[in-house]
VOMAR-556389 format. One record per residue (C-alpha): residue number from 1; x, y, z. Coordinates in steps of 0.2 Angstrom, whole numbers. Example, Ala and Ser with C-alpha at 12.3 -4.5 7.8 and 13.67 -1.06 7.14 Angstrom:
BEGIN
NODE    i   east  north     up
NODE    1     62    -22     39
NODE    2     68     -5     36
This chain:
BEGIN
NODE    i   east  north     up
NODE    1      0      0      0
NODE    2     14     12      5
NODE    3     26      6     -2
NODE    4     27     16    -20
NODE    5     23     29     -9
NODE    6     42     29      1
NODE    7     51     24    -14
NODE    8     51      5     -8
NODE    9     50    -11    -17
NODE   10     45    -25     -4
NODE   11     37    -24     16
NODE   12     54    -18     28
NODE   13     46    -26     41
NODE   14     37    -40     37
NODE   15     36    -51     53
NODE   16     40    -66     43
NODE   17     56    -73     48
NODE   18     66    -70     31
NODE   19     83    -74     32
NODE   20     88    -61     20
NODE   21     84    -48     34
NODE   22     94    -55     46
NODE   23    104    -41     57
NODE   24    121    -46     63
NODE   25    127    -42     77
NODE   26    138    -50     92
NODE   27    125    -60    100
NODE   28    116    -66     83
NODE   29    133    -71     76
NODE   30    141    -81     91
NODE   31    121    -90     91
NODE   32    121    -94     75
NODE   33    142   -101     76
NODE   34    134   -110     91
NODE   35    120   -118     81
NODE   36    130   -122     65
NODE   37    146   -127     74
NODE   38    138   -139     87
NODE   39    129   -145     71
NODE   40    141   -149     59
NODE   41    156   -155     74
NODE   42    143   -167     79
NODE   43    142   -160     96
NODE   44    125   -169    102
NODE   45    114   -154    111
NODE   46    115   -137    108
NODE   47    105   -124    114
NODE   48     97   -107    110
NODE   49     87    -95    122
NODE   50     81    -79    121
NODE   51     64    -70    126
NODE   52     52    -69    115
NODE   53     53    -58     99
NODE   54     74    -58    101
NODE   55     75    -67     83
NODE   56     77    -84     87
NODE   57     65    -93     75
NODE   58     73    -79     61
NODE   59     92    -89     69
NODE   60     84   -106     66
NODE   61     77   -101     46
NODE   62     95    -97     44
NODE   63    102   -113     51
NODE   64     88   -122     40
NODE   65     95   -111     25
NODE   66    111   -117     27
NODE   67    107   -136     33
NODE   68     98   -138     15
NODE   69    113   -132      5
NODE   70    121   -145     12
NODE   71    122   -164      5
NODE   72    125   -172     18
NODE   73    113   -166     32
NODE   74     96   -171     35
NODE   75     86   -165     48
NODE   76     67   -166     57
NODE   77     61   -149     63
NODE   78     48   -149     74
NODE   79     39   -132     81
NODE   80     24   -140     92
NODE   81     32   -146    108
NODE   82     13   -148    113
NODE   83     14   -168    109
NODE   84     12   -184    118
NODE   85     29   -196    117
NODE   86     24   -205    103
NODE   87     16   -193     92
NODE   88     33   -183     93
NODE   89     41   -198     89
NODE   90     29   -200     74
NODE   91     31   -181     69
NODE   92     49   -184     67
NODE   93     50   -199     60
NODE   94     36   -192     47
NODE   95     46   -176     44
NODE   96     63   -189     39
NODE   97     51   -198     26
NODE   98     49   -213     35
NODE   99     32   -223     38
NODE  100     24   -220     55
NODE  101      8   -221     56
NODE  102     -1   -236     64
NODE  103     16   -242     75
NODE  104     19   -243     93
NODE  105     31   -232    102
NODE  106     44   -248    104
NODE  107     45   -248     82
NODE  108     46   -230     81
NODE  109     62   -229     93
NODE  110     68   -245     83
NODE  111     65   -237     67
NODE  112     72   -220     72
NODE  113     86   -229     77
NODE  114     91   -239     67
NODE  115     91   -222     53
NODE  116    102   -213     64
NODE  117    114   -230     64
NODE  118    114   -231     46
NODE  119    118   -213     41
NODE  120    129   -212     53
NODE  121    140   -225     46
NODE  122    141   -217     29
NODE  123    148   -201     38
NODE  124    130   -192     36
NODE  125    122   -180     48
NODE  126    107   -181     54
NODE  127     97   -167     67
NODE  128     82   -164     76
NODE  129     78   -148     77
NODE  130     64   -142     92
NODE  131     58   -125     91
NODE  132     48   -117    106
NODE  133     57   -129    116
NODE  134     48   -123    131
NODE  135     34   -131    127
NODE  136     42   -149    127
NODE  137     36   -160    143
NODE  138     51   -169    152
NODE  139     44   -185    147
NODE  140     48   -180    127
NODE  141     63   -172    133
NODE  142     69   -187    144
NODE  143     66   -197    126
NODE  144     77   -185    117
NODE  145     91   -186    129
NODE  146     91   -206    127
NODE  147     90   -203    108
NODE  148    108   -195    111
NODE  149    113   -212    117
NODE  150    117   -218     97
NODE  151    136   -214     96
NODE  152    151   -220     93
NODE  153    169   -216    101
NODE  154    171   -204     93
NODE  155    156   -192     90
NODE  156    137   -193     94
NODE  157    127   -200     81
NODE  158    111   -188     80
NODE  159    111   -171     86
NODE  160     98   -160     95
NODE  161     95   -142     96
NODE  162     83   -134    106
NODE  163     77   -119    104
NODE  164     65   -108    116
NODE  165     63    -94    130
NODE  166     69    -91    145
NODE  167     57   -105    152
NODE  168     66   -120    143
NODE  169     84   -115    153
NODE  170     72   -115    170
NODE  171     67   -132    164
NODE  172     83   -138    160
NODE  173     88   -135    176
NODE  174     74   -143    185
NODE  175     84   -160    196
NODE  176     74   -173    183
NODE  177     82   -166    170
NODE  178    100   -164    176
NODE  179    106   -180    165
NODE  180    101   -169    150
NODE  181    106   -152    155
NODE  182    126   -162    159
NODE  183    122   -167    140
NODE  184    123   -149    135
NODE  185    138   -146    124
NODE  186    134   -127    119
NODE  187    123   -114    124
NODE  188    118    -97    116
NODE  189    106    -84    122
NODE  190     97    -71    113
NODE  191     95    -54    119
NODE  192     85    -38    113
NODE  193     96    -24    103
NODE  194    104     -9    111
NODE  195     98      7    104
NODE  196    112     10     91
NODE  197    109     -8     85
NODE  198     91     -3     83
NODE  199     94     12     74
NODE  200    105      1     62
NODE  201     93    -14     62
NODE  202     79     -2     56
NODE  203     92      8     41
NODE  204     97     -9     35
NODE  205     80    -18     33
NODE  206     74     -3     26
NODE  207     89     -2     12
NODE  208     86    -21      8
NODE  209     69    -13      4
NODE  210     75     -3     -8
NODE  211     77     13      0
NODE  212     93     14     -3
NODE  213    103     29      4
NODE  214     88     36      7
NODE  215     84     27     22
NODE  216     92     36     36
NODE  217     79     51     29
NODE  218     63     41     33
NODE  219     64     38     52
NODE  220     72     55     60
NODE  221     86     52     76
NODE  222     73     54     86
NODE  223     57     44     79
NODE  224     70     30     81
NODE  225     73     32     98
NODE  226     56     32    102
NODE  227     55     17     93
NODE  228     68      9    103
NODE  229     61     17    119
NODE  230     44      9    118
NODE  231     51     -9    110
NODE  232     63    -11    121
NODE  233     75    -18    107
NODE  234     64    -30    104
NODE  235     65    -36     86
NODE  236     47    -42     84
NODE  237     40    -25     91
NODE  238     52    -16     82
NODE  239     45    -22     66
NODE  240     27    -18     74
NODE  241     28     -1     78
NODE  242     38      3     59
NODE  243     26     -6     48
NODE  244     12      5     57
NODE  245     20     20     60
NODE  246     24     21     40
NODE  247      6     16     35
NODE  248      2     30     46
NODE  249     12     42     37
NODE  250      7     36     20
NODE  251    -12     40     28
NODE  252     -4     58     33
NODE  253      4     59     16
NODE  254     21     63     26
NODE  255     38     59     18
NODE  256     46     53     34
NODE  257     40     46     51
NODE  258     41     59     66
NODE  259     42     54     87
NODE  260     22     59     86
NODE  261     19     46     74
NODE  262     27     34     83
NODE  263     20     39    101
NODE  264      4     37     91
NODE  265      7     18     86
NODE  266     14     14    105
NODE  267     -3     22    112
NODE  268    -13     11    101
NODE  269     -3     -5    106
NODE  270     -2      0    121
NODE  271     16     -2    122
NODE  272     16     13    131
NODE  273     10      0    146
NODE  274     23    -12    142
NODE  275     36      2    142
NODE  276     33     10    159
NODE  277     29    -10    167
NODE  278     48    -12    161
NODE  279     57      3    162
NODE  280     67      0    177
NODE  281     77    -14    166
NODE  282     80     -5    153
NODE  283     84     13    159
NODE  284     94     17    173
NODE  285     89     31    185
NODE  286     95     46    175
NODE  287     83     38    161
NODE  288     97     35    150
NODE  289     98     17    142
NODE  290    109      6    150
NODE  291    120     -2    137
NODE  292    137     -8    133
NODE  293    145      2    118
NODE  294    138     -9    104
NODE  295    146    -17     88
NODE  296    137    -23     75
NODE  297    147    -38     67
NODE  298    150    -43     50
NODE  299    137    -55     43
NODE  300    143    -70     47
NODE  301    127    -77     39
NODE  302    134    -73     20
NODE  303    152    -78     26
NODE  304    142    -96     30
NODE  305    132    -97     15
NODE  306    146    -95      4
NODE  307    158   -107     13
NODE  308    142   -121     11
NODE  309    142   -117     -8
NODE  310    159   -119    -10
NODE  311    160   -136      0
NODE  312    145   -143     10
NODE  313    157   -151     20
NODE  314    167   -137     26
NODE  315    171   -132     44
NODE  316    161   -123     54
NODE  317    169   -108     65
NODE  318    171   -110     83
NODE  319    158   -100     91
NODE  320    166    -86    103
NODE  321    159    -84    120
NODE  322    148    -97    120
NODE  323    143   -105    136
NODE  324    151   -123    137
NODE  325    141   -135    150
């Protein structure tokens, strides 16, 4: 609607997870080392938490990306933790192509098995991918972690990430699950952008958009920071309060998107609620944020992708700073 309108030639801020928009910085890039590393190293369980709208399932639409340019690599991705033992089992097996309708949970484990064992012999890797992890019961957990027993000297045989909120670590750490949290070989956690990330995250989704050079000019220094104020540095929100704020200045016929504008949006989500219920977190008692000086990282999600085109077998990079279990 709005888009001819400000010189753009798709939606900035589509809250689709497209990879293509992906904003790098530290914590995204050591995240997605962490998922792709403990992946490809055959590391068994890795782990990715982060409150809700930091990015994750945009970091695991990334992972899928690369995952499918690779040969060797198949893998079950499963986003409803909401299941019974066996019907995860019968999810997973469906989503490698095997039969599993109509069998009892002792032949789906034997056939899971058993398809884990024979890739693994011809050097292929095979992964289970569990978004919204929080969701997953300790029973399906407890099955997951004795998946994890199919190894060989060497290396582990299937490998597992798990990715969810804040909830899934308190889970983790519950004393029935303390076998699988010892599992745990590396652990990544998402966190909303500072507000020089935000302003940056905003100008680069709007020059993939096509705005060009031109995108500093739609969102003033200080609509952004009312952007950042009232998101938090939340990705989802920030994509939120944009997409409104520049269909309310299309409605205003107004080339660029003012602090009112965006006070406007807030008011109507009232975000303006969610700020004040969490100000004390974000901003210290002078009303400044409280942030470290922030860096926003080279796209380590290119520097993947080309790497996988080149060779689908080639060596992940180490992930730095990552917490080892």
């Amino acid at each position: 609607m709005y888009k001819a309108f400000f010189n753009l030639t798709r939606n900035p801020f589509d809250l689709t997870p497209d990879p293509a928009f992906l904003f790098a910085t530290k914590r995204h890039n050591e995240a997605l080392a962490t998922l792709y590393y403990g992946v490809r190293q055959h590391k068994g369980f890795v782990v990715v938490t982060g409150e809700v709208g930091t990015g994750k399932t945009l970091l695991l639409r990334c992972l899928l990306k690369l995952l499918k340019q690779s040969n060797d690599i198949t893998y079950a991705y499963l986003f409803n933790g909401r299941l019974s033992p066996a019907e995860f089992l019968q999810y997973i097996l469906a989503d490698f192509g095997l039969p599993s309708s109509g069998k009892t949970k002792t032949d789906l484990l034997l056939d899971l098995s058993q398809f884990v064992v024979q890739r693994g012999a011809k050097r292929l890797t095979t992964v289970v991918i569990l978004d919204e992890a929080h969701h997953l019961s300790s029973e399906i957990l407890e099955e997951v972690r004795l998946l994890t027993n199919l190894e060989t000297a060497e290396e582990k045989l299937l490998q597992v990430v798990l990715v969810g909120q804040p909830e899934l670590d308190e889970k983790l750490d519950s004393v029935g699950l303390r076998q699988l949290k010892q599992r745990i070989a590396l652990r990544a956690r998402l966190g909303p952008l500072y507000e020089e990330e935000t302003k940056g995250y905003i100008e680069r989704r709007l020059q993939i958009a096509g705005r060009g050079s031109a995108a500093t000019a739609l969102f003033s220094d200080e609509a952004i920071t009312a952007v950042y104020r009232y998101s938090r540095g939340f990705p989802r929100l920030i994509n939120t309060i944009c997409e409104n704020a520049l269909i309310s200045a299309y409605a205003r016929q107004m080339k660029s998107v003012t602090p009112e504008i965006i006070q406007d949006v807030a008011e109507e989500f009232r975000l303006d609620k969610i700020h004040q219920a969490g100000a004390e977190s974000v901003f210290g008692d002078d009303g400044r944020a409280n942030q470290r000086t922030p860096k926003v990282e080279s796209d380590l999600y290119s520097v993947l992708q080309k790497l996988v085109a080149s060779d689908s077998n080639v060596d992940a990079p180490v992930p730095v700073q990552s917490e080892h279990a």
